[in-house]
MIRO-404261 format. One record per residue (C-alpha): residue number from 1; z, x, y; chain. Coordinates in Angstrom, 3 decimals, decimal comma. Layout:
<recs>
REC  num         z         x         y  cadena
REC  NUM         Z         X         Y       A
...
</recs>
This chain:
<recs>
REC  num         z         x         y  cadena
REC    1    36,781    69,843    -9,279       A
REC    2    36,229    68,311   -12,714       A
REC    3    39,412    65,951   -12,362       A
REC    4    38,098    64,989    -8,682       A
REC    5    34,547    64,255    -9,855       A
REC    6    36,269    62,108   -12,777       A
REC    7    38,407    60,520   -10,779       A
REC    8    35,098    59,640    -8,520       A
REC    9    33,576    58,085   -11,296       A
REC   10    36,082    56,121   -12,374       A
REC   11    36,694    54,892    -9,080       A
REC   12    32,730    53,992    -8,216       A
REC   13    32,807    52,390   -11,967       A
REC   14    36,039    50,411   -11,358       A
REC   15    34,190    49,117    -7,671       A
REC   16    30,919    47,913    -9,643       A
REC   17    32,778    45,995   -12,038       A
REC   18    35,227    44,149    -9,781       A
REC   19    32,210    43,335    -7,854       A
REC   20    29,861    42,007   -10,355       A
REC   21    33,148    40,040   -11,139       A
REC   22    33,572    38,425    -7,664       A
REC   23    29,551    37,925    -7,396       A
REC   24    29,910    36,108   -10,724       A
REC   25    32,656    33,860    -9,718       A
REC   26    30,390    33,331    -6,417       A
REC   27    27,585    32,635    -8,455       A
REC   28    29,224    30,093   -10,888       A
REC   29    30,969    28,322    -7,918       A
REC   30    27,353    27,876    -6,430       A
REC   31    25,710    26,646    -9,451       A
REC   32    25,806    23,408   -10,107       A
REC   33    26,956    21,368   -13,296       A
REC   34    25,028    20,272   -16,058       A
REC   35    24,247    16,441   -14,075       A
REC   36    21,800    14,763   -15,561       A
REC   37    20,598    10,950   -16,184       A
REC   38    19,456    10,255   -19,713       A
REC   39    16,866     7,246   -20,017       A
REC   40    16,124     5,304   -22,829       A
REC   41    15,607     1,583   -23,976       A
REC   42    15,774    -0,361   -27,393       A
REC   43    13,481    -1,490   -29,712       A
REC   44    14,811    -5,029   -28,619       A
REC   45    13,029    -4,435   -25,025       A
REC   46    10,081    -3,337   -25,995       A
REC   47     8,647    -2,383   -29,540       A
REC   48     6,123    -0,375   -29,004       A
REC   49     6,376     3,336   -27,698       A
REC   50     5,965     3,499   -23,412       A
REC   51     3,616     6,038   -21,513       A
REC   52     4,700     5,254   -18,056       A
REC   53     7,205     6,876   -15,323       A
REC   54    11,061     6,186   -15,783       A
REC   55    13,246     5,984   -12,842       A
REC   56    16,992     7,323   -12,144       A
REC   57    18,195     5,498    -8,982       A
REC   58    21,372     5,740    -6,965       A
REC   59    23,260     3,648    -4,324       A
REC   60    26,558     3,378    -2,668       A
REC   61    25,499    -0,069    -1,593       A
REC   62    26,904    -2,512    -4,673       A
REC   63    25,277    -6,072    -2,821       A
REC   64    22,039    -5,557    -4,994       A
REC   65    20,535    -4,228    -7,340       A
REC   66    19,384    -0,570    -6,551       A
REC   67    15,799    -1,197    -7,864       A
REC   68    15,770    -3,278    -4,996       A
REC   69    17,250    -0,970    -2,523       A
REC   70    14,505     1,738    -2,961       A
REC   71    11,930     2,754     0,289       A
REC   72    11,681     5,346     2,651       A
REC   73    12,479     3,684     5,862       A
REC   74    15,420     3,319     7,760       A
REC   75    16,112     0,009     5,579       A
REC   76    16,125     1,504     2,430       A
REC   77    15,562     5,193     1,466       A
REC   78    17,971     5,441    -1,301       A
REC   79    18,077     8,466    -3,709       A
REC   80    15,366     7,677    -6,341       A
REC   81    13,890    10,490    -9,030       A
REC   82    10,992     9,490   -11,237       A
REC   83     9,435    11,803   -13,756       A
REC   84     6,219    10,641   -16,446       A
REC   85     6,914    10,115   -19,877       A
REC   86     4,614     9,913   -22,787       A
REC   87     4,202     8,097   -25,912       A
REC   88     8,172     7,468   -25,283       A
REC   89     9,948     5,250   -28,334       A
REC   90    12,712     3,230   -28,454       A
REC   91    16,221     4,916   -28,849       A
REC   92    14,643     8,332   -27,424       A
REC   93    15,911     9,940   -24,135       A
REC   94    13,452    11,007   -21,274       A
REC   95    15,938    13,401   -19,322       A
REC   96    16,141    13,558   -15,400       A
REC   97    17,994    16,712   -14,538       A
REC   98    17,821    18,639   -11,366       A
REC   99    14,202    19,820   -12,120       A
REC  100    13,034    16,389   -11,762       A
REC  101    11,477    15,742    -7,732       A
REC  102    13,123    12,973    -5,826       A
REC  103    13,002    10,847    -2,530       A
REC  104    14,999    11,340    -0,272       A
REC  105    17,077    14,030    -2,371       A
REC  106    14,516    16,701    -3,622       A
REC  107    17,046    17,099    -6,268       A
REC  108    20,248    15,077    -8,425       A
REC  109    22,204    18,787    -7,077       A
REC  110    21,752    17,062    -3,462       A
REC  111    23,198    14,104    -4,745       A
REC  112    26,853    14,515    -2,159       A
REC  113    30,128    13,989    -4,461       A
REC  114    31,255    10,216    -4,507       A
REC  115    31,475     6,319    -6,315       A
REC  116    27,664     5,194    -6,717       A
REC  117    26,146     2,593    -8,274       A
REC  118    23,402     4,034   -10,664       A
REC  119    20,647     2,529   -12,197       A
REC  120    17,812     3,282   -14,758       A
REC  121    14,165     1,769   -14,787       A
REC  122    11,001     2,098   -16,866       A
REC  123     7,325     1,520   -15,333       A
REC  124     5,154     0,509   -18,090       A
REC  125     1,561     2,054   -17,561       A
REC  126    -1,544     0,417   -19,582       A
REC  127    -4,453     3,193   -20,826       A
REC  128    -7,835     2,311   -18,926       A
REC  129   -11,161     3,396   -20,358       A
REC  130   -13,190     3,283   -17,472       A
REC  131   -17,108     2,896   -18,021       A
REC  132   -17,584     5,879   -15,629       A
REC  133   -15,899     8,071   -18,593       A
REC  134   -12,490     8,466   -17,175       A
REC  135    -9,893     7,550   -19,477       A
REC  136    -6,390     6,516   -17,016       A
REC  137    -2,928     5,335   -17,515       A
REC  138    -1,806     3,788   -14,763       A
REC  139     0,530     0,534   -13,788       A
REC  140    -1,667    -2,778   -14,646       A
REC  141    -0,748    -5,770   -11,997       A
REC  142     0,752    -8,424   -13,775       A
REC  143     0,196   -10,761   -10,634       A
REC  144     3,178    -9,484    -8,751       A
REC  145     0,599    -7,413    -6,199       A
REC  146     1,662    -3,845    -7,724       A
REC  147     5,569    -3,873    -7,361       A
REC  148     6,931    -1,870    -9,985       A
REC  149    10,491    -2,541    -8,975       A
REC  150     9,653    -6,070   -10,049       A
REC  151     6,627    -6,114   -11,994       A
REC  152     6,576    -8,632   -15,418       A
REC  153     7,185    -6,228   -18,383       A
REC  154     8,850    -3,542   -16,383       A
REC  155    12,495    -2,508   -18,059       A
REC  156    16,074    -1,934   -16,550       A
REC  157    19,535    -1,115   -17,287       A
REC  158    22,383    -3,237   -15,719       A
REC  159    24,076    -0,942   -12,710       A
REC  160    26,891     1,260   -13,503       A
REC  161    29,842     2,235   -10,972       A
REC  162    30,108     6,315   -11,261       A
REC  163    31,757     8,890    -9,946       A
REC  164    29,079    12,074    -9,491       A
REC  165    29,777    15,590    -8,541       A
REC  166    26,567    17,632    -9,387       A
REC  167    29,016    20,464    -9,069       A
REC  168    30,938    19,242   -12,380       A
REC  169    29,096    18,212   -15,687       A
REC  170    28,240    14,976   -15,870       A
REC  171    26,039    13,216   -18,652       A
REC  172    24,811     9,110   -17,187       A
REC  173    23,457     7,506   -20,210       A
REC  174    21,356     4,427   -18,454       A
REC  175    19,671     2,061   -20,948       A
REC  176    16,991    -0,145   -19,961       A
REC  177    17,561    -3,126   -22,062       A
REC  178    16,610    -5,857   -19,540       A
REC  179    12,812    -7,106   -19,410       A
REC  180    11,314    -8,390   -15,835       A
REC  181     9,775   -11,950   -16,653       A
REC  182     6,111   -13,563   -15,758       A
REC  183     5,396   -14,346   -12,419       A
REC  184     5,655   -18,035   -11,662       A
REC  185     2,678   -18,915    -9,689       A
REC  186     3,673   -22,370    -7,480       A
REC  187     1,990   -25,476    -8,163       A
REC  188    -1,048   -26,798    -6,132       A
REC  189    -0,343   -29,863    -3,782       A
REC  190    -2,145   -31,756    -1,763       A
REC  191    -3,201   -29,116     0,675       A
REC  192    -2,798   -26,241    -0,970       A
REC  193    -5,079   -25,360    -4,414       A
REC  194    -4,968   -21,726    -6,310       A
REC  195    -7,268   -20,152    -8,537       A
REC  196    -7,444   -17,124   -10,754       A
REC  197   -10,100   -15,565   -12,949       A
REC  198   -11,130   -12,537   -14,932       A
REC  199   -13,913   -10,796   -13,097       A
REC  200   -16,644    -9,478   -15,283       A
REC  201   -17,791    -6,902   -12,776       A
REC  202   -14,049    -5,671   -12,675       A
REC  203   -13,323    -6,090   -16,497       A
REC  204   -16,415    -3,853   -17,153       A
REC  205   -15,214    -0,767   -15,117       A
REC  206   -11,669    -0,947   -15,622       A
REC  207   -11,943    -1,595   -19,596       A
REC  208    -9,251    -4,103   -19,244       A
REC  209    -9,175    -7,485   -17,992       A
REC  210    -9,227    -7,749   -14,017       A
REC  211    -8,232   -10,569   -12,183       A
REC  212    -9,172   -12,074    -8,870       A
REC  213    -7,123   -15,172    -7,208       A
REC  214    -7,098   -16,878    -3,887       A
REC  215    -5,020   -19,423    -2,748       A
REC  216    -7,054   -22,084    -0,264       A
REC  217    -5,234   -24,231     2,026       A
REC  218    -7,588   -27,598     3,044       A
REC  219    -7,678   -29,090     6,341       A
REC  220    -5,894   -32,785     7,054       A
REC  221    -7,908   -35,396     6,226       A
REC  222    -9,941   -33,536     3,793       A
REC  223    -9,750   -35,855     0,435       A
REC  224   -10,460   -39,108     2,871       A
REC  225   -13,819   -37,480     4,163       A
REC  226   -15,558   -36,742     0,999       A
REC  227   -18,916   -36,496     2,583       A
REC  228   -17,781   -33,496     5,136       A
REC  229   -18,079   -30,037     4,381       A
REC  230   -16,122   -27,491     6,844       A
REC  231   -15,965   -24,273     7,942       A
REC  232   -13,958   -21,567     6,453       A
REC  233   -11,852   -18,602     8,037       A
REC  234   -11,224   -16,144     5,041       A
REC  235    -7,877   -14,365     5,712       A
REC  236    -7,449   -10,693     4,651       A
REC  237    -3,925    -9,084     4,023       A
REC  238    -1,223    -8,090     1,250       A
REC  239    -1,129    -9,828    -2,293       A
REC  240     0,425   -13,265    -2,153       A
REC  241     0,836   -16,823    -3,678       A
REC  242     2,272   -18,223    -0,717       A
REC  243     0,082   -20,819     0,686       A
REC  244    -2,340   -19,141     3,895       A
REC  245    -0,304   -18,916     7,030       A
REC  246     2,945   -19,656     4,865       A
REC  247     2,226   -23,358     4,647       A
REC  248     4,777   -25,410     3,281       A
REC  249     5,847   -29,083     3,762       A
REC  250     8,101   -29,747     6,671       A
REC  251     7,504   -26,827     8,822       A
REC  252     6,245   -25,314    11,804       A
REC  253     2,923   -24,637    10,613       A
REC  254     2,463   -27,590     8,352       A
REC  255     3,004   -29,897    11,275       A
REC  256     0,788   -27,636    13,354       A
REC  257    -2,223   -27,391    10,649       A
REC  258    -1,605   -31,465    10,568       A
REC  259    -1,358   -32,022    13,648       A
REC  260    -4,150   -34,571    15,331       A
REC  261    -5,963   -31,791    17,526       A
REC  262    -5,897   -28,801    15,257       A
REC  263    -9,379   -27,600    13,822       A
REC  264   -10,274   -28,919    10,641       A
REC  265   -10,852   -26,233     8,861       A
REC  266   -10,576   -24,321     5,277       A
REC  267    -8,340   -21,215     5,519       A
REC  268    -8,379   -18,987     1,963       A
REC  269    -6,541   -15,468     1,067       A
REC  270    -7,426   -13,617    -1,415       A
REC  271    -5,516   -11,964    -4,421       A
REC  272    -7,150    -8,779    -5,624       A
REC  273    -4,590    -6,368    -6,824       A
REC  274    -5,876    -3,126    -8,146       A
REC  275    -4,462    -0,511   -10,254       A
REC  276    -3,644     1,827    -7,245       A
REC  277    -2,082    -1,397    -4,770       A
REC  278    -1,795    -4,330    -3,709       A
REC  279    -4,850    -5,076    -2,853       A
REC  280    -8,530    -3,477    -3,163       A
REC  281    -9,307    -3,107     0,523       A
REC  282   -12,784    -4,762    -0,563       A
REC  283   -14,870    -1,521    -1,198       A
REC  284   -16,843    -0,100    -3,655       A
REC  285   -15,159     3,154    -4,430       A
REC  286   -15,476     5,598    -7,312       A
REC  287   -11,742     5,406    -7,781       A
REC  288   -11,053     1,988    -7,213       A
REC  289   -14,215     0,201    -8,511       A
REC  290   -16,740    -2,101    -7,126       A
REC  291   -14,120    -4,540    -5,864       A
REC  292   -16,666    -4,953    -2,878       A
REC  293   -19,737    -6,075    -5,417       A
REC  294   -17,263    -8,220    -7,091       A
REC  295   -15,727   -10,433    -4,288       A
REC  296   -18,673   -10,595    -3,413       A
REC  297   -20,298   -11,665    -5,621       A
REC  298   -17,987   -13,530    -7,834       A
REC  299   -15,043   -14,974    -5,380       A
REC  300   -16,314   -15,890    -2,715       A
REC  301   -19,171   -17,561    -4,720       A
REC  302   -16,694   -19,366    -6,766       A
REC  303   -14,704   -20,692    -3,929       A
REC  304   -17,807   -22,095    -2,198       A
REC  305   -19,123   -23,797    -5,289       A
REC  306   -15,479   -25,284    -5,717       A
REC  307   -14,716   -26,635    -2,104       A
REC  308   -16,524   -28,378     0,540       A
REC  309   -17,284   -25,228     2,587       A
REC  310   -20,482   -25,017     4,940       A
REC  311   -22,119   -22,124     3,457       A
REC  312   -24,155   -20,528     6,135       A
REC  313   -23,029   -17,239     8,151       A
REC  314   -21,896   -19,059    11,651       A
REC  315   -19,360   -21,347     9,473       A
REC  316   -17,720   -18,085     7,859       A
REC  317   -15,282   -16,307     9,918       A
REC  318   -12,580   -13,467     8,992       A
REC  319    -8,969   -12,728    10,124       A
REC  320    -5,910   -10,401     8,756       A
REC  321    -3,509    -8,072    10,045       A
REC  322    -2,397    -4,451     9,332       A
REC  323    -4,638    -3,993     5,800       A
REC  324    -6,081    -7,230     6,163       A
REC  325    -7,007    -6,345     9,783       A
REC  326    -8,770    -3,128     8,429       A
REC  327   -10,756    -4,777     5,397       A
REC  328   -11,698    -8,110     7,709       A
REC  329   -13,266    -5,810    10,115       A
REC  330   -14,685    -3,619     7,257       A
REC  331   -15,939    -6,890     5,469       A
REC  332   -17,471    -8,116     8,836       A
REC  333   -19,736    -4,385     9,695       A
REC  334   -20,440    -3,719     5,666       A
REC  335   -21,227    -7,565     5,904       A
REC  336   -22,925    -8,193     9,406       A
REC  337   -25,173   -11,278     7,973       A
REC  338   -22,813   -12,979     5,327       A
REC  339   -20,117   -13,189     8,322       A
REC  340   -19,901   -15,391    11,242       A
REC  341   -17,012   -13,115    13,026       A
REC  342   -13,877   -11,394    12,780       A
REC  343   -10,436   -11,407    14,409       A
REC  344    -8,808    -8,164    13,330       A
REC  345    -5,392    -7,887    14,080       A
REC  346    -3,284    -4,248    13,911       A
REC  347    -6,085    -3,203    11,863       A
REC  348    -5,361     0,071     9,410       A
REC  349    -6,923     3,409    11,018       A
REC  350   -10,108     2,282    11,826       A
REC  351   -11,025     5,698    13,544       A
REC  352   -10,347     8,806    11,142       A
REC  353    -9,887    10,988    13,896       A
REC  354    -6,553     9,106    14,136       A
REC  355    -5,587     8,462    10,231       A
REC  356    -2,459     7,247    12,132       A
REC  357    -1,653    10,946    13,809       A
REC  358    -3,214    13,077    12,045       A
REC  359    -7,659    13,850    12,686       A
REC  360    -8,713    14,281     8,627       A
REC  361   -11,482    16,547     9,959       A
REC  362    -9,768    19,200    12,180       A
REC  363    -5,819    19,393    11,710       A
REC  364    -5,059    22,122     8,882       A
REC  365    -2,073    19,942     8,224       A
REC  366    -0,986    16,229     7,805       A
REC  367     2,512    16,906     7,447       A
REC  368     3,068    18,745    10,976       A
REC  369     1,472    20,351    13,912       A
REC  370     1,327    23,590    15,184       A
REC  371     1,727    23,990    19,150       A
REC  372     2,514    26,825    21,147       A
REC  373     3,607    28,837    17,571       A
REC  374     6,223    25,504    17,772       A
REC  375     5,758    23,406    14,150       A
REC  376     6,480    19,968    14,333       A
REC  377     6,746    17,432    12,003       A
REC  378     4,547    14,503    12,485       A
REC  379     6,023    11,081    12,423       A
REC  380     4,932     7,868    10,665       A
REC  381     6,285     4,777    12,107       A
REC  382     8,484     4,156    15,315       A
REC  383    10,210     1,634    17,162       A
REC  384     8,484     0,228    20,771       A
REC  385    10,621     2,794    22,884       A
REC  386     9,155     5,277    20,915       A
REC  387    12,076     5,925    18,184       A
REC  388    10,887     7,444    15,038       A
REC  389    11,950     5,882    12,157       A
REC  390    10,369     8,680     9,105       A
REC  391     7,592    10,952     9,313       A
REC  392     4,394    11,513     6,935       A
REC  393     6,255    13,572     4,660       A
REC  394     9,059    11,148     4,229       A
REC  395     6,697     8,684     3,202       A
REC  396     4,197    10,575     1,281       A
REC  397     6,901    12,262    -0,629       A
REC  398     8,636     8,604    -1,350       A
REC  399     5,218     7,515    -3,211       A
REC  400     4,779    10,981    -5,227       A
REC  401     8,402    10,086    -6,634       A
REC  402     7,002     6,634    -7,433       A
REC  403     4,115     8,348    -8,941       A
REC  404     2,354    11,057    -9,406       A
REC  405    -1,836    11,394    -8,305       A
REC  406    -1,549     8,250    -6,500       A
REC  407     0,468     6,255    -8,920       A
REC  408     2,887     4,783    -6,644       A
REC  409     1,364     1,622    -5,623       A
REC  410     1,774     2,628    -2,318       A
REC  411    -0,629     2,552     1,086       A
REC  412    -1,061     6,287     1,049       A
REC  413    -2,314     6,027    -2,649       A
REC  414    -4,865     2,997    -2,378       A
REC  415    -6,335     5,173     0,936       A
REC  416    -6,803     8,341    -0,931       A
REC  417    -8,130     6,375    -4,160       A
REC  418   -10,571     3,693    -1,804       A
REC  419   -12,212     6,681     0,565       A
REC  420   -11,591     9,562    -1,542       A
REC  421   -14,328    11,191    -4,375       A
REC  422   -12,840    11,463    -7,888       A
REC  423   -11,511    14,684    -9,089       A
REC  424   -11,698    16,126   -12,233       A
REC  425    -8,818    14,724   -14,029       A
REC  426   -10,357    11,173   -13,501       A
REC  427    -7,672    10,826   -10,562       A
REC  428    -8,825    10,666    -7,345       A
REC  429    -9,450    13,965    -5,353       A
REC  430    -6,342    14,277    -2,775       A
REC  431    -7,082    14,849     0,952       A
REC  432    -4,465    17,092     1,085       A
REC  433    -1,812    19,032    -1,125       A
REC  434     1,210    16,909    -1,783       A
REC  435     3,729    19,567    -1,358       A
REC  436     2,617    21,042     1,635       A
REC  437     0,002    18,836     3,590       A
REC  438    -2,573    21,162     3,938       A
REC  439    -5,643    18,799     4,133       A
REC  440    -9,426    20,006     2,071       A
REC  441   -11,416    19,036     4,447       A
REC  442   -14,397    19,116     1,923       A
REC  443   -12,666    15,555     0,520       A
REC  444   -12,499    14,549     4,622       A
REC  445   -15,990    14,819     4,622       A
REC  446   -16,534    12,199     1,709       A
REC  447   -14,410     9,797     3,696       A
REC  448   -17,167     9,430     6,837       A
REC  449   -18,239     6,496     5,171       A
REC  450   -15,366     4,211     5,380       A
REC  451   -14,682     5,420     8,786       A
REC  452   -15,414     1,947    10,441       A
REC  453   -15,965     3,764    14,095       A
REC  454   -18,662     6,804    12,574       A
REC  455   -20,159     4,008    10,742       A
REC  456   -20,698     2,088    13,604       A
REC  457   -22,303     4,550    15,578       A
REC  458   -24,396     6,509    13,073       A
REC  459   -25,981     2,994    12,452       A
REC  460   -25,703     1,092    15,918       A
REC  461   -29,598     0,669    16,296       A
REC  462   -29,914    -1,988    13,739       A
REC  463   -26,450    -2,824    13,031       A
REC  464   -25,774    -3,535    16,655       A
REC  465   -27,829    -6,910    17,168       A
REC  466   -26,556    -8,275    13,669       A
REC  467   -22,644    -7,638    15,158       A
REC  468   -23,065    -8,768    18,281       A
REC  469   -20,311   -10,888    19,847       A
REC  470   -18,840   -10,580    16,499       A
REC  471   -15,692    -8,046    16,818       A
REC  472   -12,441    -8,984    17,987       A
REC  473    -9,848    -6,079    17,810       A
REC  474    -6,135    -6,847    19,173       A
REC  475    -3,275    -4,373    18,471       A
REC  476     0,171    -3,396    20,190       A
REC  477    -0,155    -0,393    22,262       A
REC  478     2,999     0,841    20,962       A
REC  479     2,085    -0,126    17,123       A
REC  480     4,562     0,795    14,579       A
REC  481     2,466     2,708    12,609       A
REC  482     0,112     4,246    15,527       A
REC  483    -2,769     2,562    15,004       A
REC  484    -3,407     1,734    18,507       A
REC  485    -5,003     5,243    18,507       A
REC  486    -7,690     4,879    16,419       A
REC  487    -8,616     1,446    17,967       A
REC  488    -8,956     3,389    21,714       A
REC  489   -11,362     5,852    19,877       A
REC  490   -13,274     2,414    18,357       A
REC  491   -13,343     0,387    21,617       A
REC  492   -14,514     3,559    23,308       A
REC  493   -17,410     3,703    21,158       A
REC  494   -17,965    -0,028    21,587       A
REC  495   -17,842     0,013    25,066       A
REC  496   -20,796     2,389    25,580       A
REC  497   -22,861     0,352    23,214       A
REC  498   -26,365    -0,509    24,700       A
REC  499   -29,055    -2,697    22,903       A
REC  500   -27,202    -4,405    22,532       A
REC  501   -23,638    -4,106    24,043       A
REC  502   -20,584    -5,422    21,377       A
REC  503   -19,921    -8,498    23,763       A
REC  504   -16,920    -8,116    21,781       A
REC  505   -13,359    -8,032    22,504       A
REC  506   -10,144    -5,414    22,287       A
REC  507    -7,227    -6,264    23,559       A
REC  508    -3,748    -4,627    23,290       A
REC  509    -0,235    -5,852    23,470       A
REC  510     1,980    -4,465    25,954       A
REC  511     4,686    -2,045    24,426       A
REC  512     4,049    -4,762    21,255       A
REC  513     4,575    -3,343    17,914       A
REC  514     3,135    -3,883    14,389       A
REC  515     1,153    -6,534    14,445       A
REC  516     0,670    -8,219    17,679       A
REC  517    -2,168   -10,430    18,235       A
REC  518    -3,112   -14,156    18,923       A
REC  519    -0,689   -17,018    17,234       A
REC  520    -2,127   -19,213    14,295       A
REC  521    -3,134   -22,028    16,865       A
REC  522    -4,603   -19,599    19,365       A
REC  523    -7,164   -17,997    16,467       A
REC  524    -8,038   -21,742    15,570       A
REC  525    -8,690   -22,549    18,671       A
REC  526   -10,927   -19,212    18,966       A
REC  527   -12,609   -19,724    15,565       A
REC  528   -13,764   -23,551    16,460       A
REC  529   -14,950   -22,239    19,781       A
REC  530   -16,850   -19,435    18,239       A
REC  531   -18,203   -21,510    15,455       A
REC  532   -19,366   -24,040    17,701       A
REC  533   -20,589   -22,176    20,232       A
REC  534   -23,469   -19,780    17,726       A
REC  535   -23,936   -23,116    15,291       A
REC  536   -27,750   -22,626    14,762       A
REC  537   -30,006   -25,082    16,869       A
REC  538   -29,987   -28,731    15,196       A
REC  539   -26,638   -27,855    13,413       A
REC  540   -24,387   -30,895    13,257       A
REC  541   -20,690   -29,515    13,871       A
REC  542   -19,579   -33,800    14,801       A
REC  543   -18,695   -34,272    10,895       A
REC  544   -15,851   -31,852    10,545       A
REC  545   -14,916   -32,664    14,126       A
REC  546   -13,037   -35,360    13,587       A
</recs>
């Protein structure tokens, strides 16, 4: 029995070991290599140390630069990782390894075995001391409208041909010797005059100098009627320098803004880049600042005072599309005396109910839907036969790679920081968890007040008659972005108005997609008649209609 038992035991002891052997040989064929990017720059780039967000980018595509590739739609979405670094000097390494969170490969392990061309970048944040007590380092515009991949200062490393098997070890040394230069802003011409100044109000919160721009585009015969002064259509929409409505010598528009019947009118954009986008979207917001006070008060002023521009309320009218359609019809209600009218075109969700797809104040969460126990994830953007091109996620996760608590420059990070209360790192207070989606509908609650639609019909009774024939809304009714939801829920509103009624218009395109609405000459056309037709009794409107 004892030679039986022994025999037993050697037996069970001789099964455990061969199997911890074959799980360990399974378990070091399923872990992956040491792969990792290492990302530095020299003292020749940049002197001084860097707090900012460094980049490891890959591509299989060798026509362009892979800083350039970079997205999360079906034109781009190339593997990008970003991860913060602090205080970082020249010659030292910030390490992305397979800890590191990435868009659209979570992790370098994803990263499928093959030739890539790889490329390292450096994002340069500036420290802001805000006045409200919130100390920040985030990306300063350098006039480029908040594109890190091509932002003056920024740093990157030529592109390298590799082989990469995350299954093998692998060390990419990527060295960001190579500086981004200044903008180069095009020079004024006959038509078409910029300027650019350091706002005070802006300067003041931030704690570093803030700029504000706009590029105005006169009408024809403007220099050889000195004596006329003209009304003004103020376009909204994404940082520029091109000339309003792309005006350039020689074509289509330039012959059509020329041309002997066209209104004579001023047209002006705006540049107003903020630390969190593009642009400010022209509110007053804990986050942002009080970009809303400061064009306002300081832009528009100066433009007026600079030009020949009729400055009463009839002679002002506003247009823009997508984000410009959103803040012209936001500058129009905030606005309702300043502004003659507004043409919004594919505005931004002007209806929270429909923040594209997802209703801030009743879904549980942003990044899918829960039917029938069946979880689906909800999409973003789509072609007109109804093709989706990403969802929320996709998109959302694309920016937190850019950067983290709404660094990325990105639309979903100037909504949060425009509508959302600060939290208590000085960042602004997410609607909802990056990682998972799951909305706090306590910060939903804050947003009611940029919700253009609740606005409007919390405070119809004496916003109504000031807005009156005022509101034009067009959009496709198969826009990209689905943002001909939230303009049903507004023109439902509208069209139960009483006391008055909107006399308004909404119109939508046809199975159109992002942004459909009325040409250049067909919002002329409607501006002049507009203008004309609510010119206050005695008004002379002959001079500029020459």
């Amino acid at each position: 029995m004892k030679s039986m038992k022994r025999f037993r035991f050697i037996l069970i002891v001789g099964l455990a070991i061969a199997l911890n052997t074959i799980c360990s040989i399974s378990s070091a064929q399923e872990k992956p290599g040491q792969l990792k990017f290492e990302i530095s720059f020299p003292s020749a780039a940049h002197l001084d140390p860097i707090t900012g967000r460094v980049y490891a980018i890959v591509s299989k595509d060798g026509g362009r630069e892979p800083r350039l590739q970079t997205g999360f739609d079906m034109a781009a979405g190339i593997p990008i990782w970003g991860r913060n670094v602090q205080a970082l000097k020249p010659g030292e390494i910030a390490v992305i390894d397979e800890t590191v969170f990435g868009f659209p490969l979570e992790s370098i392990i994803k990263i499928p075995p093959g030739e890539y061309y790889v490329q390292g970048f450096v994002n340069i944040y500036t420290e802001f001391k805000r006045s409200d007590g919130h100390t920040l380092w985030m990306h300063n515009d350098q006039w480029e409208g908040q594109r890190w991949n091509v932002s003056p200062g920024n740093l990157y490393s030529p592109v390298s041909k590799v082989f990469i098997d995350p299954g093998e070890e692998n060390l990419i040394r990527l060295v960001c010797d190579s500086v981004i230069p200044p903008v180069e802003v095009p020079p004024d011409t006959a038509y078409v005059k910029r300027i650019k100044f350091m706002s005070e109000i802006l300067t003041k919160f931030w704690g570093q100098p803030i700029y504000l721009g706009a590029t105005v585009l006169l009408p024809e015969g403007y220099d050889s009627h000195p004596a006329v002064d003209y009304p003004v259509c103020y376009i909204q929409g994404h940082f520029s320098l091109r000339a309003p409505h792309g005006f350039s010598e020689g074509n289509p528009i330039h012959k059509l803004w020329t041309s002997e019947n066209f209104p004579r009118m001023i047209a002006v954009t705006f540049q107003h880049p903020c630390p969190y986008y593009d642009d400010s979207y022209v509110v007053n917001s804990p986050n942002v600042g009080p970009y809303d006070d400061a064009i306002m008060q300081e832009l528009i002023p100066y433009i007026e005072e600079h030009f020949r521009i009729i400055r009463k309320p009839y002679a002002r009218v506003l247009t823009g599309g997508s984000t410009g359609g959103w803040i012209c019809l936001a500058m129009q209600v905030f606005h309702p005396d300043f502004f003659g009218g507004t043409w919004s075109l594919c505005p931004d969700p002007v209806d929270f109910r429909y923040y594209e797809l997802i209703n801030i104040y009743n879904d549980e969460n942003a990044y899918y839907r829960i039917h029938n126990h069946i979880q689906a994830e909800r999409p973003e953007a789509r072609d007109p036969d109804g093709q989706v091109w990403h969802t929320v996620r996709d998109s959302y996760y694309y920016e937190w790679t850019l950067g983290d608590r709404h660094r990325s420059g990105g639309q979903w990070a100037i909504w949060e920081a425009a509508y959302t209360p600060i939290g208590e790192d000085g960042h602004p207070k997410p609607l909802w968890d990056w990682k998972t989606g799951k909305i706090d509908h306590e910060v939903a609650e804050q947003w009611k007040k940029f919700d253009i639609r609740y606005y409007l019909e919390s405070n119809w009774s004496w916003l109504g008659p000031k807005l009156a024939g005022k509101l034009h809304v067009y959009v496709g009714d198969m826009d990209t972005f689905y943002l001909n939801n939230a303009v049903v829920l507004l023109e439902k509103f509208l069209e139960g108005t009483k006391d008055p009624y909107y006399a308004g218009v909404v119109k939508y395109g046809d199975r159109r997609p992002h942004c459909w609405g009325p040409s250049s000459a067909e919002l002329y056309q409607l501006f002049k008649e507009h203008i004309m037709k609510n010119a206050p009794a005695g008004e002379d409107v002959s001079p500029w209609n020459y």
